[in-house]
C-alpha positions as CSV (number, residue, x, y, z in Angstrom):
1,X,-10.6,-3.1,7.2
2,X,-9.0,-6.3,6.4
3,X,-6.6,-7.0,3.8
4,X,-7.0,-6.9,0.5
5,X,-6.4,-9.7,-1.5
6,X,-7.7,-8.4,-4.3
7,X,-6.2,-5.2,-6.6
8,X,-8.6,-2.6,-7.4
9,X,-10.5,-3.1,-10.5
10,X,-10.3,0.7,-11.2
11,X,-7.4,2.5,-9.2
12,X,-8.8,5.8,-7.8
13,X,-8.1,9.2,-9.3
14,X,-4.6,10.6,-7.2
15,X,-7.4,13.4,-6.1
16,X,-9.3,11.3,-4.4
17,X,-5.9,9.6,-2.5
18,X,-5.0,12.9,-1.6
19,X,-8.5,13.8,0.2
20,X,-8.3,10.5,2.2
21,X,-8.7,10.3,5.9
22,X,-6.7,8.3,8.6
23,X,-4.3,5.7,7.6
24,X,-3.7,4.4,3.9
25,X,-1.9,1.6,3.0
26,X,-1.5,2.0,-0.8
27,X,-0.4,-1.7,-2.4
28,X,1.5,-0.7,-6.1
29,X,1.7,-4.4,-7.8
30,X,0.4,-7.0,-10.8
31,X,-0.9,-10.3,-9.8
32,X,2.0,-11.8,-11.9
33,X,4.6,-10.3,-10.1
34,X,6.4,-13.2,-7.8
35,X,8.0,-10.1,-5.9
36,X,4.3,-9.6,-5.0
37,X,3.1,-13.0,-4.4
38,X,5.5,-13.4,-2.0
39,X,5.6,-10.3,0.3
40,X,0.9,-11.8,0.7
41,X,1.7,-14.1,3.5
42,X,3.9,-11.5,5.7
43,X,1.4,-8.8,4.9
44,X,-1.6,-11.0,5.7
45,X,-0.2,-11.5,9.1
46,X,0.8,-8.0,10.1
47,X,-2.5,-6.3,8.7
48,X,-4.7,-8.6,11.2
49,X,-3.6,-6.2,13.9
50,X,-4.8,-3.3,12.1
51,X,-8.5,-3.4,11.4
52,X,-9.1,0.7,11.2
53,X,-6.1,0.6,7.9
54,X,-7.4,1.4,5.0
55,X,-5.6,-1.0,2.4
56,X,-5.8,0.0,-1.6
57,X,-4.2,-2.7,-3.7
58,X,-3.3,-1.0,-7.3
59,X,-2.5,-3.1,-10.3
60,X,0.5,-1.5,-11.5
61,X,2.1,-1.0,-15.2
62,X,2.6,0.8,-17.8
63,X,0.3,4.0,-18.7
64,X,-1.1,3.6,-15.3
65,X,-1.6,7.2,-13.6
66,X,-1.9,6.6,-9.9
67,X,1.2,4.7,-9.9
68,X,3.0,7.4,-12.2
69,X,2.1,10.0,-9.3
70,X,3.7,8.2,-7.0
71,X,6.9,7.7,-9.2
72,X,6.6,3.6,-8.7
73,X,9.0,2.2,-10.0
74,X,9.5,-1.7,-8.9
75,X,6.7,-4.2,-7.1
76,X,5.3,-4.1,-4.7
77,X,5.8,-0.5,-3.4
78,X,3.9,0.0,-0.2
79,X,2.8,3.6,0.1
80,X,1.4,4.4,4.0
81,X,-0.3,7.6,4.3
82,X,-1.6,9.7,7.0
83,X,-4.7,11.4,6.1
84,X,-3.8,11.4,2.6
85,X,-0.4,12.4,2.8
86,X,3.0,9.9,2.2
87,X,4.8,9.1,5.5
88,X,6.8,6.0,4.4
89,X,7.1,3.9,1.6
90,X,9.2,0.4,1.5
91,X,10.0,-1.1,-2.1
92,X,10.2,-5.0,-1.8
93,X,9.7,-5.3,1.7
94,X,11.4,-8.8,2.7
95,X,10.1,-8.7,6.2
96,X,7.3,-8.3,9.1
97,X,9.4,-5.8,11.5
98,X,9.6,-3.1,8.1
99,X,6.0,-3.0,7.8
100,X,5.3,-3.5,11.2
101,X,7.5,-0.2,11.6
102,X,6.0,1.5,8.6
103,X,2.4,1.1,10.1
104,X,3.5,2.3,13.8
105,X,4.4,5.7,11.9
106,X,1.1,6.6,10.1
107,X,-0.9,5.2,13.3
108,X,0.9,8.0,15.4
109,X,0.7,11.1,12.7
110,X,-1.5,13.4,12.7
């Protein structure tokens, strides 16, 4: 899968996040968030080199359960998951080498 340049127009239940298989990028953010905005170009360029990631982009905010679950609490917050399960998470990310590193762990766990 590609990347996601689009957030979700209903985030999924955290039920079906749990039950999900492979690797997971989950994207916490808003579209107004210049945090956000900015970290698009680096992810853009790291994500080509994984096709098989599955990549959820979640509008975040207030009220907003999936994100509670995951106790978000600034944008973006990248969640990686192995088969439904959290392996790393990066808050802000500011470069291609943490995400690059972040991906190498849920590609190897199993």
């Amino acid at each position: 899968m590609t990347m996601n340049e689009v957030y979700v127009e209903i985030e999924p239940a955290r039920a079906q996040i749990d039950m999900l298989d492979g690797p997971t990028l989950l994207e916490f953010g808003s579209p107004t968030c210049g945090h956000c905005r900015a970290v698009q170009p680096i992810m853009a360029s790291v994500l080509t080199d994984h096709p098989s990631l599955r990549h959820i982009k979640i509008a975040d905010g207030r009220g907003r359960p999936l994100g509670r679950s995951f106790k978000v609490k600034l944008w973006p917050t990248l969640v990686f998951l192995s088969d439904g399960r959290e392996v790393v998470r990066l808050i802000r990310p500011s470069d291609a080498i943490e995400i690059r590193n972040a991906l190498a762990q849920i590609s190897t766990t199993k």
